[in-house]
C-alpha positions, 0 to 999 in steps of 0.5 A: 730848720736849724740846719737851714738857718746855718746854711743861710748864715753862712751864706750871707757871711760868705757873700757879705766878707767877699765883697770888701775884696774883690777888687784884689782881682786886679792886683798883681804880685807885691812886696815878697810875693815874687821872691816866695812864689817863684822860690816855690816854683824851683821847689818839689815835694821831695824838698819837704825834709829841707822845709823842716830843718828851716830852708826858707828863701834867701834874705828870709832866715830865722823864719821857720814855717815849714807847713807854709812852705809845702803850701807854697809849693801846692799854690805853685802847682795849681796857679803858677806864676798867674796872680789871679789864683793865688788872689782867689785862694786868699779870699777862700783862706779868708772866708773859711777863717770867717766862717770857723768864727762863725761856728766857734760863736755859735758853738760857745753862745748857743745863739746863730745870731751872735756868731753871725755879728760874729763873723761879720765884724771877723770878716768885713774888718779892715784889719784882714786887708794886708793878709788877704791882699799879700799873697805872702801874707795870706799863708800866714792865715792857714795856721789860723785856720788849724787854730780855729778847727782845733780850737772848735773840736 
């Protein structure tokens, strides 16, 4: 039974955090999307020893986020330049986010209805917007989901 009550918690929270979002579908590439997609799209995985030692786009210097950039380079491969894609993976960013708060929750409160308000007000606040709707901005949100698993195991 606990098993099952889970499953339907995590798909309403699923379901209840997409719908604020879906309208990203529509949008194309905005601000530095361009510039960190197409610099990606020169890139190779050979490239991953330059991403450790700081290489980053032109006009990006002193960020060092060596992970992000082989992200970078994965999205590439799987979308391209088709915006599409890359919005669809950043609502599947954000939900795994919003489900980890979902566990997290019910992990410290012992109490699946507590981590699903939990979750809820995680996924449906309007704070997410810029990191969902950014592509560039959405990678920023994978380390937060090393945060989550980590901090849950």
């Amino acid at each position: 039974m606990h098993i099952k009550k889970n499953v339907i918690y995590v798909a309403l929270i699923i379901i209840l955090s997409s719908v604020p979002y879906i309208s990203i579908f529509k949008n194309e590439f905005v601000w530095d999307d361009p510039k960190f997609i197409t610099w990606a799209g020169a890139k190779d995985f050979s490239d991953s020893y330059n991403f450790f030692k700081g290489e980053v786009p032109e006009g990006h210097g002193g960020v060092y986020r060596p992970l992000r950039s082989i992200f970078y380079i994965i999205s590439y491969k799987l979308w391209k330049l088709n915006p599409l894609g890359y919005h669809f993976q950043s609502i599947l960013i954000h939900l795994t986010s919003t489900v980890l708060v979902y566990f997290i929750a019910v992990n410290i409160t012992n109490n699946s209805v507590i981590g699903f308000m939990s979750a809820i007000l995680f996924g449906v606040n309007p704070i997410h917007t810029e990191t969902i709707t950014s592509i560039t901005g959405s990678f920023d949100v994978i380390g937060v989901i090393f945060f989550f698993i980590s901090f849950y195991l």
